[in-house]
C-alpha positions, 0 to 999 in steps of 0.5 A, a space after each residue: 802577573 802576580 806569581 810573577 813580581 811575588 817571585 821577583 821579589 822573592 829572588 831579590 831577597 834572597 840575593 841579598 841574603 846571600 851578598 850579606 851572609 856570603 859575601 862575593 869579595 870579602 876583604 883580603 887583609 886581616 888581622 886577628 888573635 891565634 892559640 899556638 902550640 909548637 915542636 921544637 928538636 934541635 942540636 946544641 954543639 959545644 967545645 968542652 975542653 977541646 972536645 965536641 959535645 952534641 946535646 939533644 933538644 926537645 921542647 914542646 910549647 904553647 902560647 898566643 899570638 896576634 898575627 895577621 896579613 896585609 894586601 896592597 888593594 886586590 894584589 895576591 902579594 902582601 905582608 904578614 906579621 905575627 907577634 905572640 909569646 909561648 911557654 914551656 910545658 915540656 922540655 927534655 935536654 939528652 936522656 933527662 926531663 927537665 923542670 919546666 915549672 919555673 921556665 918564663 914566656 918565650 917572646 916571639 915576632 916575625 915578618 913574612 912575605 905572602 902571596 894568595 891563593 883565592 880557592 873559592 870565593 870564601 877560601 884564600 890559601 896564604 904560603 909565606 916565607 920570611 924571618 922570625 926572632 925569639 928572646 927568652 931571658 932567665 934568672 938564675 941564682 949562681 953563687 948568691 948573685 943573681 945571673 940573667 941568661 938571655 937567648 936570642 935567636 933569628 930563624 928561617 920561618 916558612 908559612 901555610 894558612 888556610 883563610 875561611 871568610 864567615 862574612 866580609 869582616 869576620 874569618 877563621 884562620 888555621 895554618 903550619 908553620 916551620 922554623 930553622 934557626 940561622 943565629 942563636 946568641 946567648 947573653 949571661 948578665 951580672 952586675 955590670 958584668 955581661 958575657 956574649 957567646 954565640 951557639 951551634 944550634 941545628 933544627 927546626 920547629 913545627 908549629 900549628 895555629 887556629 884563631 879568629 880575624 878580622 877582614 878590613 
C-alpha cells in the first residue's frame, strides 16, 4: 500500500514536471526580436537616349527585426507582421564594388497572412504570403547643394517559419523568406525641387531570420 501512494505521488510530480517544462498547448501567437541577413540580385533597365541598358545588382544585407504572428483564438489562420531595418555590407552594381561604408539603413515592414502547421505539440510550421515595403533615403552632395534620393519600393513576400516552443511563453523562431519586387519608385529632393521616376526593376531577394519570441 505504501510502494503504492510513494509511486502515485511520484507520477504526480512528474507530470507536472512535464506540463510546466513541456507545455501540451503552448500559445500560437507570438511576437519577438530577430537577427536578419539578406541576397538581394536584381535587374535595373533604363532608357538612355533612346537606348536600353540593363545594369546587374547584388547586395548582401544584415539587420534586425521585431516580427511576429497573430492567431484568432486556436484558429490555424492568422496575421504576421514584421518591421526592422538592414544595412549594406556588400554591394556590386555591373563589374564594379561599390563603397558601402557611407550607405544608410534601409527600413523595411511587411504584412502577411499565415496559416499553421502544429507538427508536434512543441513544433508549429508557419507558410505565409503578403506584402512587403522598403525605403531607403541617401543624401548626396551634387554641385554644392545637397541631393536627398529616396527609394521605395513594394514587393511580393512569401514566408516559411519553423516555431519551436521552449515553454508556454518562451520560443525560438527560425525561418526563409523571399521577396519580388512589384513597384520601385525613386524620388530625388532638393530645395523645393523634387523629382519622381518610376524604376524597371527585375529580381528577388532571399532572406534568413533566427531570434526569440514570446507566446501570449
Amino acid at each position: 500500500m505504501y510502494e503504492g501512494r510513494t509511486m502515485k505521488k511520484l507520477l504526480i510530480v512528474l507530470g507536472l514536471v512535464s506540463v510546466a517544462l513541456f507545455p501540451l498547448s503552448a500559445s500560437p501567437s507570438w511576437i519577438g526580436v530577430q537577427g536578419i541577413g539578406s541576397y538581394k540580385q536584381e535587374t535595373i533597365t533604363s532608357n538612355v537616349v533612346g537606348t536600353t541598358i540593363d545594369e546587374e545588382h547584388t547586395a548582401n544585407l544584415a539587420g534586425l527585426q521585431i516580427a511576429g504572428t497573430l492567431y484568432p483564438g486556436e484558429s490555424p489562420i492568422g496575421i504576421g507582421f514584421q518591421f526592422g531595418s538592414v544595412k549594406t555590407y556588400a554591394d556590386k552594381r555591373g563589374s564594379s564594388e561599390m563603397d558601402v561604408s557611407e550607405y544608410p539603413l534601409t527600413w523595411n515592414g511587411g504584412l502577411t497572412g499565415k496559416f499553421r502547421a502544429s507538427l508536434t505539440e512543441m513544433l508549429a510550421l508557419e507558410i505565409g504570403a503578403g506584402l512587403s515595403y522598403a525605403r531607403m533615403a541617401q543624401t548626396y552632395d551634387i554641385a554644392g547643394s545637397d541631393v536627398i534620393a529616396t527609394l521605395n519600393t513594394l514587393s511580393l513576400l512569401t514566408s516559411a517559419d519553423l516555431v519551436v516552443h521552449l515553454g508556454d511563453k518562451l520560443a525560438l523562431v527560425g525561418g526563409v523568406g523571399a521577396s519580388f519586387p512589384l513597384n520601385t519608385q525613386a524620388t530625388f529632393t532638393s530645395g523645393s525641387i523634387e523629382y519622381e521616376r518610376e524604376l524597371d526593376v527585375k529580381g528577388y531577394t532571399i532572406s534568413g531570420q533566427v531570434g526569440v519570441a514570446l507566446g501570449f
